[in-house]
C-alpha positions in Angstrom: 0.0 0.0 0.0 1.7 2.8 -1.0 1.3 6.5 1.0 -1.3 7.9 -2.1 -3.8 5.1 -1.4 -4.3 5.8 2.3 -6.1 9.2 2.2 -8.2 7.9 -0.7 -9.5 5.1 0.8 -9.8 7.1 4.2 -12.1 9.7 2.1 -14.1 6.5 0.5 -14.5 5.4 3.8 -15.6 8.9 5.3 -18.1 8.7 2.1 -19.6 5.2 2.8 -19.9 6.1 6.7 -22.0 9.4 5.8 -24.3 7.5 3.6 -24.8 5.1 6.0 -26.1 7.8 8.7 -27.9 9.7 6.1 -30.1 6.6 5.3 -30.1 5.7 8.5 -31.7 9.0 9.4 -33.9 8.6 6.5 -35.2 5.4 7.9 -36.0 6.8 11.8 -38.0 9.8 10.3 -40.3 7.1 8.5 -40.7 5.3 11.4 -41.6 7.6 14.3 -41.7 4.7 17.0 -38.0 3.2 16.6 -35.3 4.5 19.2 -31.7 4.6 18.2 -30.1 7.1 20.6 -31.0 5.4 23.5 -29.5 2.0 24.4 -31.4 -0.7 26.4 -29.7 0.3 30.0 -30.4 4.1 29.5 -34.3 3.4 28.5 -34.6 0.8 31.6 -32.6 3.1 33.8 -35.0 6.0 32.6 -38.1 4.2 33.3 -37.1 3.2 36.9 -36.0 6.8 37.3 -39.3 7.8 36.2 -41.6 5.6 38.4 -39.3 6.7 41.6 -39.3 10.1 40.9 -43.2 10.0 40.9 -43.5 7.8 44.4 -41.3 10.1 45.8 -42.9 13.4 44.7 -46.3 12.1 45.8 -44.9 10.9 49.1 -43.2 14.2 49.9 -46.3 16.2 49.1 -48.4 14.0 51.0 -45.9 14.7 54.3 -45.9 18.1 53.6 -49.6 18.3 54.0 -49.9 15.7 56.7 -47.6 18.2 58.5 -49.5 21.6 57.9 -52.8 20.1 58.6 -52.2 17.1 61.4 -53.7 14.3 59.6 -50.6 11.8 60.0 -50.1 9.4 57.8 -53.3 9.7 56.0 -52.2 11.9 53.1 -48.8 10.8 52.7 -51.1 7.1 52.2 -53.1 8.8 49.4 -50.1 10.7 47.7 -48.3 7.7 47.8 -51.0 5.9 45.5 -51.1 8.8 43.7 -47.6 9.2 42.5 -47.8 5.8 42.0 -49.7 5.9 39.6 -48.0 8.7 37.8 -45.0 7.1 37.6 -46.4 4.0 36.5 -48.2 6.5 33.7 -44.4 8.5 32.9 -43.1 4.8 32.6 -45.4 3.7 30.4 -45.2 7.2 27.8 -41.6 7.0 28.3 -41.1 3.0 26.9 -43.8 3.3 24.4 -42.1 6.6 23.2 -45.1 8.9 23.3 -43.6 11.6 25.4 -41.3 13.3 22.2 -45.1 13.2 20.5 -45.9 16.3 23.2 -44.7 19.4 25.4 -41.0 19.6 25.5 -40.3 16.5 23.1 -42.5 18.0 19.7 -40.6 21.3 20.6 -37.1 19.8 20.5 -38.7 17.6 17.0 -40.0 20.8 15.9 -36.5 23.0 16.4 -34.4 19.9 15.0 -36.7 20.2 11.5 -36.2 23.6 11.5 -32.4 23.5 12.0 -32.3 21.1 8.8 -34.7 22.9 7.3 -32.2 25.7 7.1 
């Protein structure tokens, strides 16, 4: 292999690689559904982030309230079901992929099309 054939096959690779992501990114806009940033451990780690962070909001409001008012434990019982339930909800939108269909994720969608728009 001489020195001249090393930056041309270096280029053709570069070529072939962008290709590759262009039809790759071809492909995810046609099907809205299909996750390829995330990897299996960052979804799953998500989701369990997601269901905690809702059992512990609820639990914490439901305190808080049992404290101003005196009703111990009664409130922190029904906020706990509560924000069990949410998180079992934000799980659920967040493995299916629904929540980039509204608020904050169709606004990110909606500022990537117009960047490549542009």
């Amino acid at each position: 292999m001489s020195e001249h054939e090393g930056p041309s096959g270096l280029d053709d690779l570069d070529t072939r690689i962008r290709a590759a992501r262009e039809r790759e990114m071809a492909e995810t806009e046609q099907k809205p559904g299909r996750r390829t940033s995330s990897s299996g451990i960052a979804l799953g780690m998500r989701i369990s982030v997601e269901f905690v962070a809702g059992v512990a909001v609820g639990v914490g409001i439901g305190w808080g309230l049992d404290h101003f008012f005196g009703t111990k434990p009664l409130l922190m019982v029904l906020f706990l079901l509560l924000g069990g339930g949410a998180g079992v909800m934000n799980a659920y939108r967040a493995a299916k992929g629904l929540d980039a269909t509204v608020g904050l994720g169709m606004a990110q969608k909606r500022q990537a099309k117009r960047t490549k728009d542009r």
